[in-house]
N, CA, C and O atoms as CSV, one atom per row, in Angstrom:
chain,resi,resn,atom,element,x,y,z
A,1,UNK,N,N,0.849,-1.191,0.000
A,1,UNK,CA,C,0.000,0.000,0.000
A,1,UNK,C,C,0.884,1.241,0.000
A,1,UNK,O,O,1.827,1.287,0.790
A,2,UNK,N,N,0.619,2.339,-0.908
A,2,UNK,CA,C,1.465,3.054,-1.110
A,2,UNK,C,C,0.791,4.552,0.253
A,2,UNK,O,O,-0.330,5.059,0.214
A,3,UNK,N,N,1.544,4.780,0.941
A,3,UNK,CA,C,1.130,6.182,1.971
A,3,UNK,C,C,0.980,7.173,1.563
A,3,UNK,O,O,0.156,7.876,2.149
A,4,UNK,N,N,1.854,7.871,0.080
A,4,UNK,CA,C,1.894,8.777,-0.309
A,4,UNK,C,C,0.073,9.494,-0.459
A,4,UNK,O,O,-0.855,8.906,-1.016
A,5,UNK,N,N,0.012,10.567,0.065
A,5,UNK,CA,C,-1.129,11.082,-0.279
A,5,UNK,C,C,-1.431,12.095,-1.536
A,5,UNK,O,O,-0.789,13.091,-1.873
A,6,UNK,N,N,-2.148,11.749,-1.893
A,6,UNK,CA,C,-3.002,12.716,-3.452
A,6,UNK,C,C,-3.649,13.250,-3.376
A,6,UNK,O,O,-4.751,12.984,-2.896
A,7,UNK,N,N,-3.231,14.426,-3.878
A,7,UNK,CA,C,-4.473,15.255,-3.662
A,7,UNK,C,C,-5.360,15.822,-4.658
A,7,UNK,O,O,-4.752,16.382,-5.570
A,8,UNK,N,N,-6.607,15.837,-4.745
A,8,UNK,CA,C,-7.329,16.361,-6.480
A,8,UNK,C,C,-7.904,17.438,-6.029
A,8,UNK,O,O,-8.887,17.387,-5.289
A,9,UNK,N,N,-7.323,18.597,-6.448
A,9,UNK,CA,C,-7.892,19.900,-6.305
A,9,UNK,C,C,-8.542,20.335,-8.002
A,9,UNK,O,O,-8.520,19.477,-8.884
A,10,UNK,N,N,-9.011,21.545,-8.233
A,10,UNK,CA,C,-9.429,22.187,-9.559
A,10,UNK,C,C,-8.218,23.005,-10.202
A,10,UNK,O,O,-8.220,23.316,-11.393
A,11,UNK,N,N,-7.226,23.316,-9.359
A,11,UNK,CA,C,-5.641,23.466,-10.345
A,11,UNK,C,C,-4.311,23.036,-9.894
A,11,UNK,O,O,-3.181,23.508,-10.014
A,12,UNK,N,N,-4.983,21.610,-9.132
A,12,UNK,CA,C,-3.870,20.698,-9.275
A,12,UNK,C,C,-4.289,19.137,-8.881
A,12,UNK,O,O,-5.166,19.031,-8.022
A,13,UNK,N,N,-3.768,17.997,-9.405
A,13,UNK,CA,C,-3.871,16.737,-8.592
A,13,UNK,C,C,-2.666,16.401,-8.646
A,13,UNK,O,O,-1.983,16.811,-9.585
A,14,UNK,N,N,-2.074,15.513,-7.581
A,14,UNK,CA,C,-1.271,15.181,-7.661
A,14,UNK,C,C,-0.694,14.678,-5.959
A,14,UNK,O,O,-1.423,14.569,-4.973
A,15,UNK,N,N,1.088,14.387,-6.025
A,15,UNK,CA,C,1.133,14.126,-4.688
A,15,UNK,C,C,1.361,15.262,-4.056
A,15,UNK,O,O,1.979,16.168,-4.615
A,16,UNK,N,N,0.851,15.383,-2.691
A,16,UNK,CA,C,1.122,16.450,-1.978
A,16,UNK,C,C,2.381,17.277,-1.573
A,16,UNK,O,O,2.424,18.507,-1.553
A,17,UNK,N,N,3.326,16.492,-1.276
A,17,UNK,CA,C,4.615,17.158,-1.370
A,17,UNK,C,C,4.981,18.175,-2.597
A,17,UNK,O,O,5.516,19.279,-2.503
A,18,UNK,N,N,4.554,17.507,-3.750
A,18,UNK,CA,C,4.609,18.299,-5.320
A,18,UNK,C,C,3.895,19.440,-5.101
A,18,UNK,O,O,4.422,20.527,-5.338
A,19,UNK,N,N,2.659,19.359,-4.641
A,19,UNK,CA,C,2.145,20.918,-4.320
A,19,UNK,C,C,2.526,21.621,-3.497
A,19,UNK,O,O,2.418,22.824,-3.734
A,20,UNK,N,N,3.143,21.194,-2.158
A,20,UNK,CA,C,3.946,22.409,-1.364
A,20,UNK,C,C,4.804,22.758,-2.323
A,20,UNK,O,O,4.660,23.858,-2.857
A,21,UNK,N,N,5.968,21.798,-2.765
A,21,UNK,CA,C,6.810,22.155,-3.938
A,21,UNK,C,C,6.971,23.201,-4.843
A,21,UNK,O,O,7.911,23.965,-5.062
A,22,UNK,N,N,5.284,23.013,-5.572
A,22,UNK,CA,C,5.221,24.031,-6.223
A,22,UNK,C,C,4.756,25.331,-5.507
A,22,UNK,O,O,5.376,26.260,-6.026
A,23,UNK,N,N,4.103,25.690,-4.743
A,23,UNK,CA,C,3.901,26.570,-4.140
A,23,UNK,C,C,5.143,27.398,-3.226
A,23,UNK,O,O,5.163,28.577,-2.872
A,24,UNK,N,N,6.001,26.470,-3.030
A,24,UNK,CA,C,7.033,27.325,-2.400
A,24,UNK,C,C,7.720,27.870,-3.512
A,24,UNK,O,O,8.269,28.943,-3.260
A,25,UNK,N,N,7.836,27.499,-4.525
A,25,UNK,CA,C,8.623,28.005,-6.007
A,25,UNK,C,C,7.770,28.955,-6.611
A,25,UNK,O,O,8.148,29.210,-7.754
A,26,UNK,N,N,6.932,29.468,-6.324
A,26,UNK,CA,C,5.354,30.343,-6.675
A,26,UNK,C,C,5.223,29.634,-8.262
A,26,UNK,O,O,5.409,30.306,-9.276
A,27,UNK,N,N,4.948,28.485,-8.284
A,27,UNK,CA,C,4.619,28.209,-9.814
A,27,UNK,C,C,3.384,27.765,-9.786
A,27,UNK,O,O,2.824,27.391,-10.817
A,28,UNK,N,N,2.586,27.743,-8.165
A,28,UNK,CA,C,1.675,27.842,-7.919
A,28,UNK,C,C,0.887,28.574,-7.109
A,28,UNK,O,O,1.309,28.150,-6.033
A,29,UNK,N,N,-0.195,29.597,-6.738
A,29,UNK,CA,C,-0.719,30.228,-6.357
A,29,UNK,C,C,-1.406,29.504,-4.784
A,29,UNK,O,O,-2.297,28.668,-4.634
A,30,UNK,N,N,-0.653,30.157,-3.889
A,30,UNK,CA,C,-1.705,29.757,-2.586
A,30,UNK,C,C,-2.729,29.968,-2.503
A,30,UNK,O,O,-3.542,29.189,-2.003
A,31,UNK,N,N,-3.058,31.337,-3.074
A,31,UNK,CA,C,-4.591,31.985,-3.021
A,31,UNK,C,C,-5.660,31.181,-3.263
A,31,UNK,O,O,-6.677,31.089,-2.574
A,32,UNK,N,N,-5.325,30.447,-4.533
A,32,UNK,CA,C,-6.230,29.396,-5.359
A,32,UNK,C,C,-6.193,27.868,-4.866
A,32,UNK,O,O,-6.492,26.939,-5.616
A,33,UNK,N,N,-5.830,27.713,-3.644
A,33,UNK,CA,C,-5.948,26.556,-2.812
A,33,UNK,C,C,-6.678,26.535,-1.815
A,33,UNK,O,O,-6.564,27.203,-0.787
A,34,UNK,N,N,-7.667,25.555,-2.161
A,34,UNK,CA,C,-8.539,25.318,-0.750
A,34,UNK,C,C,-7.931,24.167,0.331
A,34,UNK,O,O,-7.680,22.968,0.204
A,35,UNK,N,N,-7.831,25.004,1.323
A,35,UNK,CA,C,-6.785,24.337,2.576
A,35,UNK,C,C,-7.941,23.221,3.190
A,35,UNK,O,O,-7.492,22.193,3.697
A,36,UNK,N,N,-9.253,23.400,3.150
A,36,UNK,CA,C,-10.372,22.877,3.539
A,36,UNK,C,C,-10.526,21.488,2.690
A,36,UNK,O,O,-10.557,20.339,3.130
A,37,UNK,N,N,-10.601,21.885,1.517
A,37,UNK,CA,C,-10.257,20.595,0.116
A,37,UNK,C,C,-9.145,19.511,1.063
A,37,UNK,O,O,-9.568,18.463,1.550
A,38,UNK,N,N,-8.029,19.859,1.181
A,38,UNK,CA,C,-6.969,19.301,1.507
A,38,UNK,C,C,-7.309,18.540,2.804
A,38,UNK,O,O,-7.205,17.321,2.947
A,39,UNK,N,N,-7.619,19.193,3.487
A,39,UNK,CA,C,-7.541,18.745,4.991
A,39,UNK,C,C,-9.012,17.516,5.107
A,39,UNK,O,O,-9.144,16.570,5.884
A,40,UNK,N,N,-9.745,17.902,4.250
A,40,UNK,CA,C,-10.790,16.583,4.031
A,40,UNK,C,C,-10.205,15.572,3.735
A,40,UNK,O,O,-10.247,14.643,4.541
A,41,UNK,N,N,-9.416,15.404,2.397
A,41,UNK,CA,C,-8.734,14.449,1.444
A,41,UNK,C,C,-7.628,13.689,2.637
A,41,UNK,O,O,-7.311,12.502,2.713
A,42,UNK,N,N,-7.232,14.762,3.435
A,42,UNK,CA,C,-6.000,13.864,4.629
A,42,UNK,C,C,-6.959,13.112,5.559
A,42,UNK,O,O,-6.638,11.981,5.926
A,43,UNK,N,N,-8.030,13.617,5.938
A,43,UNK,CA,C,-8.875,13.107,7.117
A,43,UNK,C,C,-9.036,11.635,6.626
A,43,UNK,O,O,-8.815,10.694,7.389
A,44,UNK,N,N,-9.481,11.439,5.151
A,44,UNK,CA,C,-9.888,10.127,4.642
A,44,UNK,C,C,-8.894,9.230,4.417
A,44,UNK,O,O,-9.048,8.009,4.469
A,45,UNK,N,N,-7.592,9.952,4.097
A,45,UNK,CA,C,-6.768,9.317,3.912
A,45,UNK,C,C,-6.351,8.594,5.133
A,45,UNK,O,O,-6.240,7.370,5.057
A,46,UNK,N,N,-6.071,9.287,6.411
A,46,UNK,CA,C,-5.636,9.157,6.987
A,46,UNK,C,C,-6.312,7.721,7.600
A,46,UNK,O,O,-5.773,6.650,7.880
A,47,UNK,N,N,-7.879,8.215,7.694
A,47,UNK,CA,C,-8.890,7.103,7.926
A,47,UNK,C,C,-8.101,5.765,7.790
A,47,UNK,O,O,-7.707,4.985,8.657
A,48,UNK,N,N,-7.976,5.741,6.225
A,48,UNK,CA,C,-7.763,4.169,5.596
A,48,UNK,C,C,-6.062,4.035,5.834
A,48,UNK,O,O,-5.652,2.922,5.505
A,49,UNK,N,N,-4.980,4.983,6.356
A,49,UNK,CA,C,-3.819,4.813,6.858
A,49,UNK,C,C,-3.520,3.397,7.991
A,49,UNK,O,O,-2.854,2.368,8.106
A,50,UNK,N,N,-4.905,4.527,8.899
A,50,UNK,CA,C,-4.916,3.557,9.901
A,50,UNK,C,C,-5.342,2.400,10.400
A,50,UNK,O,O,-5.308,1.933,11.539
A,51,UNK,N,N,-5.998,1.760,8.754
A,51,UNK,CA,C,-6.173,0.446,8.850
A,51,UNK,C,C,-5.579,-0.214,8.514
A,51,UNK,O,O,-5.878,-1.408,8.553
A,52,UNK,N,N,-4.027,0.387,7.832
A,52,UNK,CA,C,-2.822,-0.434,7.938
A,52,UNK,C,C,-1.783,0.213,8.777
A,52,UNK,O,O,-0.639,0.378,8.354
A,53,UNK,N,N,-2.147,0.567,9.910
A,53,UNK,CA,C,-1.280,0.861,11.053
A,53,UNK,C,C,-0.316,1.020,10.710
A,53,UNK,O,O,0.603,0.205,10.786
A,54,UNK,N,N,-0.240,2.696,9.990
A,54,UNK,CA,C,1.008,3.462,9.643
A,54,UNK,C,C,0.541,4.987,10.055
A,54,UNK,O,O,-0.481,5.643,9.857
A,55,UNK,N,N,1.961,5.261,10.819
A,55,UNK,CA,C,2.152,6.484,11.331
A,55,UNK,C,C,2.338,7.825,10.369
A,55,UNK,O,O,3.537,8.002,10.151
A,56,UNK,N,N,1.679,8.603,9.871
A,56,UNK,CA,C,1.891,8.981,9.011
A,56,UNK,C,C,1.720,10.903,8.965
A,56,UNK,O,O,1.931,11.795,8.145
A,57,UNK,N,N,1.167,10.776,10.526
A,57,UNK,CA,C,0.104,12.200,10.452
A,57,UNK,C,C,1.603,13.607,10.807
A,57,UNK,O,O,1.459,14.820,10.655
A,58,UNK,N,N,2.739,12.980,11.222
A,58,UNK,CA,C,3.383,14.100,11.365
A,58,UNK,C,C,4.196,14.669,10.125
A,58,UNK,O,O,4.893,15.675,10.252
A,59,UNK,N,N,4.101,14.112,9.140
A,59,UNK,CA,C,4.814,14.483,7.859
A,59,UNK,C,C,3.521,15.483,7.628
A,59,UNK,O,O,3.556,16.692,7.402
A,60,UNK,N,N,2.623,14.813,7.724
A,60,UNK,CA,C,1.308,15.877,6.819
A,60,UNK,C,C,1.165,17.438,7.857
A,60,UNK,O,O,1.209,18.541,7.313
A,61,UNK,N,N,1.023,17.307,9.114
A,61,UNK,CA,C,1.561,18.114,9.927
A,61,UNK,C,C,2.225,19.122,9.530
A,61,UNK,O,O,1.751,20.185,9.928
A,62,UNK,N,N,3.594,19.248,8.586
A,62,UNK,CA,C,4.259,19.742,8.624
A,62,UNK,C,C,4.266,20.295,7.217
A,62,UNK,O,O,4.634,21.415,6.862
A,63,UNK,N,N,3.831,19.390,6.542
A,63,UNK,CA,C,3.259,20.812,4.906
A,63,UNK,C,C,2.274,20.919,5.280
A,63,UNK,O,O,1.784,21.434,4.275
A,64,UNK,N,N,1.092,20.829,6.295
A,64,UNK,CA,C,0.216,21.479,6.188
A,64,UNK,C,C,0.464,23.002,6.859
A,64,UNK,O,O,-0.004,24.047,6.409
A,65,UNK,N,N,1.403,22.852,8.167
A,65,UNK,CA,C,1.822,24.126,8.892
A,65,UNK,C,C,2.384,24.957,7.655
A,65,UNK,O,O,1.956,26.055,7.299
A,66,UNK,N,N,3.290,24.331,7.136
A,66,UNK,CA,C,4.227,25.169,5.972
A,66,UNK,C,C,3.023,26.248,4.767
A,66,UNK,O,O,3.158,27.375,4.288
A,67,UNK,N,N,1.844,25.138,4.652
A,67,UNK,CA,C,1.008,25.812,3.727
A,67,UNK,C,C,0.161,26.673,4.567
A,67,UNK,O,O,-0.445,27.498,3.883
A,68,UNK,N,N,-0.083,26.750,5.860
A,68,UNK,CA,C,-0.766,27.906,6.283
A,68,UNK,C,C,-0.173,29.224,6.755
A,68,UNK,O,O,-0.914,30.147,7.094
């Protein structure tokens, strides 16, 4: 099972790290990100993480701090 989380927004999908990525390089717009979008998509993810008992929530933690 792969942990990496994805995210499908309206101007971007992809893995999440790639979108802090791009956003710290401004090749993407913070403005035009819904932090709300995101933080749903982790909740679910996270959901089905923890039915293979993997620790996973402090990486997300930490681009999510970075993106707010």
């Amino acid at each position: 099972m792969n942990n990496e989380l994805r995210v499908r927004l309206a101007s971007f999908e992809g893995p999440l790290d790639l979108l802090l990525y791009l956003i710290q390089k401004d090749e993407i717009d913070i403005r035009n990100i819904k932090i709300a979008e995101i933080t749903e998509q982790y909740l679910k993810h996270l959901d089905l993480m923890r039915e293979y008992n993997l620790d996973i929530a402090g990486d997300f933690l930490l681009m999510a701090s970075t993106l707010i």
